[in-house]
N, C-alpha and C positions, 0 to 999 in steps of 0.2 A: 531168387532173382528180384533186384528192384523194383519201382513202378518206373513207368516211363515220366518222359516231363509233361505229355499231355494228360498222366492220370493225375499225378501230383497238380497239376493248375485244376482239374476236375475237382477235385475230391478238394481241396481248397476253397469252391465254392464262389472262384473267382467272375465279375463281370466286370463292364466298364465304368469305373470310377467317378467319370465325371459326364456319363451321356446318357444315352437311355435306356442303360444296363444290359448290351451283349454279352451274353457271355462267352466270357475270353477261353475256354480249352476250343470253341468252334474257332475262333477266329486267327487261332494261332496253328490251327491245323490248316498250313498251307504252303507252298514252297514258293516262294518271293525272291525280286532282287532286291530290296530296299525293307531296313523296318526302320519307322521313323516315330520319333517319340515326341508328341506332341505337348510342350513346354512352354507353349505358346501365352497361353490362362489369358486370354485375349479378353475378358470380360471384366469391366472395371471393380475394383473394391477387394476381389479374391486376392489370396494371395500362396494359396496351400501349394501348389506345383512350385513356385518358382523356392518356397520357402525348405521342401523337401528335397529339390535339388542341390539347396545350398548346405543342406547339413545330412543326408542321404548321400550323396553323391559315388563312394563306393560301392555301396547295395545297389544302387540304379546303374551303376554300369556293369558289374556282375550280372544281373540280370540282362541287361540289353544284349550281353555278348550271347547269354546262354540260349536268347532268343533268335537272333541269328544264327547259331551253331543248328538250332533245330527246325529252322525255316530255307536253310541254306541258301540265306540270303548274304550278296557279293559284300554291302554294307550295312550298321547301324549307325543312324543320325538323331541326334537329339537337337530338336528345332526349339528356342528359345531367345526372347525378344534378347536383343544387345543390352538391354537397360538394366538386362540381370546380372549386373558387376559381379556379385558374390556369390556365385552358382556356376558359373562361368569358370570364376579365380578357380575354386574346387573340385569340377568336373574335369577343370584341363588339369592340375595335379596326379589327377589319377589317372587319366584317359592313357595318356602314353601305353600301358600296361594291356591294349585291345587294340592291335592293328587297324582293326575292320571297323573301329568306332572314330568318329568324329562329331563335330559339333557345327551348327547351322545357325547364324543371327537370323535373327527375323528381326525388322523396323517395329515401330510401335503402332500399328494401326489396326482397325477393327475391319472385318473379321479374321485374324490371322491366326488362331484357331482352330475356324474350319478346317474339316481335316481336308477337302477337297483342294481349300487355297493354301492350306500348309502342303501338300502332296504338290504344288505346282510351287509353290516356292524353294523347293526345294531340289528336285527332279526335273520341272519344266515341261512336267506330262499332265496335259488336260483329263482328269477323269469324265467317261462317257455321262452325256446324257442318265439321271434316273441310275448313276452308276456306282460303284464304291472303290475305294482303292486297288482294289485287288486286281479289278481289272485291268492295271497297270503296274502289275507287278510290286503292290505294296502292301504294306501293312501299318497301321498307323494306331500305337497306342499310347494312353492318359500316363501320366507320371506316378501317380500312385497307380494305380493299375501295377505297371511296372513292379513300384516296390512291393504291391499285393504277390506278384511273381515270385518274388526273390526270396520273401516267406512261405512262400508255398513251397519252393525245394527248399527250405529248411524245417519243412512239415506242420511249418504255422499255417491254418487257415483264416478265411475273412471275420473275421469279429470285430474289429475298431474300425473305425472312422477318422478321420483328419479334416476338417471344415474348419473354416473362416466365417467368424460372426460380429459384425461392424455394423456401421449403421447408428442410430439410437443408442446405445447401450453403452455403459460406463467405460469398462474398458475392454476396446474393439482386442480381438484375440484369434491366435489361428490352435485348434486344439485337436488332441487325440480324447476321441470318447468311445465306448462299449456300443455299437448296434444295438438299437432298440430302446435308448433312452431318450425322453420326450424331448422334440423340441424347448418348450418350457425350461427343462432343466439345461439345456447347452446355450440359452438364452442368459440364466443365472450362473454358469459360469463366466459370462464376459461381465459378470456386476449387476446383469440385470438391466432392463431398458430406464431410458430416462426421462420417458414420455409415458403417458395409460393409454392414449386414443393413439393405437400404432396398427399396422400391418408387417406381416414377414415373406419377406421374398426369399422363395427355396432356391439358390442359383446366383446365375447373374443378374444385373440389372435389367438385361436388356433382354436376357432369352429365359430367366425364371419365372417359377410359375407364385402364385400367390398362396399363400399354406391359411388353410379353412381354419384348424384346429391347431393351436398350439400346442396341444396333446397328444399330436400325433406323433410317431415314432420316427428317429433316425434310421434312414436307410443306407447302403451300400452306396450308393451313387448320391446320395447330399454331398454336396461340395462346398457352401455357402448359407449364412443365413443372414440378411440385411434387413434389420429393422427400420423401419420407415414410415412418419407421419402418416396419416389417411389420408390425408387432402393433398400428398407428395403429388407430380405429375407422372411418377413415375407408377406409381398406385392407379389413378383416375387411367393409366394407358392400358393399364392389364385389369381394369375393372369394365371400362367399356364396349356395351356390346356390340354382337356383329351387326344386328340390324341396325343400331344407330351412328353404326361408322357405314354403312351404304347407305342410308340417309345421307349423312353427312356426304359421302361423295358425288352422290348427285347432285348437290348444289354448290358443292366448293372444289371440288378438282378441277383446277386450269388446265389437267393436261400437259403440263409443263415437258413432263420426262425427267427431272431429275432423278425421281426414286432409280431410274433406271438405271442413269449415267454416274449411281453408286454400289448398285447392286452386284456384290459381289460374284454369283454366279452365273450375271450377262457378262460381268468384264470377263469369266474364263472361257467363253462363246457357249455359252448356253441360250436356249429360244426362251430365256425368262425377259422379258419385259412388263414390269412392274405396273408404268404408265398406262398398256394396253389392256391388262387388266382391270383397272379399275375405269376403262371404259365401259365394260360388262357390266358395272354397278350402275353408271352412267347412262348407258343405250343400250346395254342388254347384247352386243358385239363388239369386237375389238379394231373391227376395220383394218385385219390383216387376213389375210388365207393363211400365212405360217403362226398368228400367235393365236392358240384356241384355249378355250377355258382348262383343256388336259393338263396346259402350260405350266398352274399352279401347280403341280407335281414338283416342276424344278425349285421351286424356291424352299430354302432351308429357315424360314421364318428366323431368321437373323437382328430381323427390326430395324436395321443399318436406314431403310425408306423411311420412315415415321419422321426419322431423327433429321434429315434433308426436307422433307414434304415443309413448303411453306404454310400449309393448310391444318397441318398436324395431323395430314391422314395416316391410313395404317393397310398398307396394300399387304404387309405380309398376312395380318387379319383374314383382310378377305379371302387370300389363296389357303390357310388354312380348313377356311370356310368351303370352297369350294373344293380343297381334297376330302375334305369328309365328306359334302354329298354325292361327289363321283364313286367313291370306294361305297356309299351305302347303295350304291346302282349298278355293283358291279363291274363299274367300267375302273381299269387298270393307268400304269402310267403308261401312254405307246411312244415317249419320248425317250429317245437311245440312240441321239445320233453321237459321232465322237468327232468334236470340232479339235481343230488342225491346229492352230491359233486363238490368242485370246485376243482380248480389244487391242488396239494399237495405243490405245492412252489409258493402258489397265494403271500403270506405273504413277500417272499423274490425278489418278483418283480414288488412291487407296485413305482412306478416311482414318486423319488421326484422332490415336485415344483420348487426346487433351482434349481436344474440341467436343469429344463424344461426352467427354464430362460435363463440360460447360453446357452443351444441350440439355443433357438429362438431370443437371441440379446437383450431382453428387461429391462436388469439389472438396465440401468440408467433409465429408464422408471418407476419403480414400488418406485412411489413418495408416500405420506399419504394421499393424495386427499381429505379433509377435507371436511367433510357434512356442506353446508351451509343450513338452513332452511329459509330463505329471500324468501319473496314475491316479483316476478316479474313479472311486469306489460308488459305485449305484445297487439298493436295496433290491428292485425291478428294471427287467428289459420286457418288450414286448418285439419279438421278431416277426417280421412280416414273412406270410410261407411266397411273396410274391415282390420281390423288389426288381426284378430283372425279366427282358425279354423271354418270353416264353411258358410252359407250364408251372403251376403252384408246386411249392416243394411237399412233399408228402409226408406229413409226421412218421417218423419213427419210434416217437416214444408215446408215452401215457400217463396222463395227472399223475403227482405224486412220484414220480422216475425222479432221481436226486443224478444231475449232470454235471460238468466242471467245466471250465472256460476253454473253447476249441473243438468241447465234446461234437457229434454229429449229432443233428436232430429234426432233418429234414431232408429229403431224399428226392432225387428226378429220376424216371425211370428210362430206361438205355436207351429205349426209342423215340424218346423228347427230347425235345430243346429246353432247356433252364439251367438251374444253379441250383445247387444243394445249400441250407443252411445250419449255421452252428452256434452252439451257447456264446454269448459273448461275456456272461460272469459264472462263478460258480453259483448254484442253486436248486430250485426243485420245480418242478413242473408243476405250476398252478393252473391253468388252462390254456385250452385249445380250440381255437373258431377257427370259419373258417379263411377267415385271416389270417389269423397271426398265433403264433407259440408265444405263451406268456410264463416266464421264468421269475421266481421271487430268491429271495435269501432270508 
């Protein structure tokens, strides 16, 4: 007898591709009406989703149907901006061939993305409070993700990668590379930077983190790698700390409200108000009974405020700030209500991407980054036993074990949550910390 399709996404090794690494056999163990595939790539510069859509496009709909057949869900929707002419022309060529699939425009604006505001763009169902799709009968996954699926019932597991690297560097490139080769080297495939005094952002502009080590290894959920002057503002925003951005609001928050009156999880009636927050930096209260410091729990630290604040503050900062000291105190999200409706002028202040660029400086930046599909050959990978939610993958092998690409080499055990990990070249097991599986040739 077979395996079923949640052992094959299991033993595949699968999580989410471009977030903060679920993994997908849990997330797809569930019976939904809706699975919506998030095609959105709402974050400027990237371009891997729309780019796999446009030349994937049979795999990813084979996959989407199979995902539906096994969630027995009524529909599957592939949600992608209108702007995606050639992903669009190709998904509708084949789509015909899957009753139950169709295709969803979304406008060009940020955050359209999220999957909370892609689930209401689509559907028209507010996700609760502190809540996730599910509880409105969805499911909502990444684009490779997807194609990560449609290799997995064909008994590929996760070992490459597909990222977008622009930015600084010669020539801006969307590529397929082996998990666990260095940044440094996926940086020397786009030509190499064209500046020395740089910084690399792992992600998007706007919601990526800042990578310490150039040397450090390609994960399962890298999506992106933007090089970018040091003195960039997009640098000095994610370099700045918490204390000196509540500094800074204490003496330059007007108070205005704008953060708010763009914040995409108050336009879907959520109790996040951004402004009232950073009265807390302010006066140390919000001067509401309904908006309390918990409040930070709502906000998906999006950055959308920063990019509106006349002041250049950073309210998602500080609710960051303030979930981590709630959660080291024990204290929980106790925000779970489910609003009814969203703002009455959600529609007239969805925040476009052009503009979003023009704020954040990245206009000469957003190059075509061209998918190459080339095979390349890397002497060393270094796998991390922990790219994904949940526990460390547990070696199964031992120095000197001679593996081959796909091999397992990393194991969860039945009653954890994680991902299993696999060779992504052939070679031999040079070591093992307790980090990462490090494989040579």
């Amino acid at each position: 007898m077979g395996k079923s399709f949640l052992d094959l996404i299991k033993d595949g090794g699968l999580i989410g591709a471009g977030g903060a690494g679920f993994p997908t056999h849990v997330k797809l163990n569930a019976k939904v009406e809706c699975v919506i595939v998030n095609g959105a790539e709402c974050e400027p510069l990237l371009k891997v989703d729309q780019q796999l859509m446009d030349q994937k496009a049979g795999e990813l709909l084979y996959a989407l149907n199979k995902v539906v057949e096994e969630t027995d869900a009524k529909r599957g929707v592939i949600a992608l901006k209108g702007k995606y002419k050639e992903a669009i022309k190709h998904l509708n060529e084949k789509i015909g061939d899957y009753p139950k699939l169709e295709l969803f425009e979304l406008g060009n604006f940020y955050p359209a993305g999220d999957e909370q505001v892609t689930v209401y763009e689509v559907t028209k169902k507010i996700v609760p409070e502190g809540g996730i799709p599910l509880n409105v009968g969805v499911i909502v996954i990444n684009v490779e993700t997807l194609l990560n699926v449609y290799n997995a019932l064909e008994g590929r597991p996760v070992t490459e990668k597909y990222l977008t690297v622009t930015g600084e560097v010669k020539n801006p490139i969307t590529i397929k590379v082996p998990i666990g080769i260095s940044v440094k080297q996926a940086l020397d495939l786009a030509g190499g930077t064209l500046i020395d005094d740089f910084e690399v952002v792992d992600g998007g502009p706007m919601m990526g983190k800042l990578i310490a080590d150039i040397n450090m290894p390609i994960k399962k959920n890298t999506k992106g790698l933007i090089v970018l002057p040091k003195d960039h503002n997009i640098v000095t925003s994610k370099n700045r700390s918490i204390q000196a951005m509540i500094k800074q609001a204490r003496t330059a928050c007007c108070h205005c409200s704008l953060c708010t009156e763009v914040c995409p999880r108050h336009l879907l009636g959520h109790k996040m108000e951004p402004d009232k927050m950073m009265r807390i930096a302010s006066y140390g209260g919000t001067c509401s009974k309904e908006v309390l410091p918990t409040s930070a729990f709502l906000c998906s630290e999006c950055g959308l405020c920063e990019q509106v604040c006349v002041m250049g503050l950073q309210p998602w900062k500080l609710n960051g700030f303030f979930k981590g000291q709630l959660a080291k105190n024990g204290i929980k999200n106790p925000n779970h209500a489910a609003p009814e409706k969203c703002d009455e002028f959600r529609e007239y202040r969805k925040f476009p991407v052009h503009k979003l660029k023009q704020r954040l400086n990245i206009e000469k930046y957003d190059a075509k980054a061209p998918l190459d599909n080339k095979e390349y050959d890397f002497l060393e990978v270094v796998i991390l036993r922990s790219q994904h939610i949940g526990a460390k993958a547990e070696p199964i092998v031992k120095v000197g074990d001679r593996v081959n690409k796909g091999d397992l080499i990393g194991d969860i055990a039945s009653d954890k949550l994680g991902a299993k990990i696999h060779a992504s070249i052939d070679g031999v097991i040079k070591e093992i910390t307790d980090d990462a599986i490090v494989i040579s040739k």
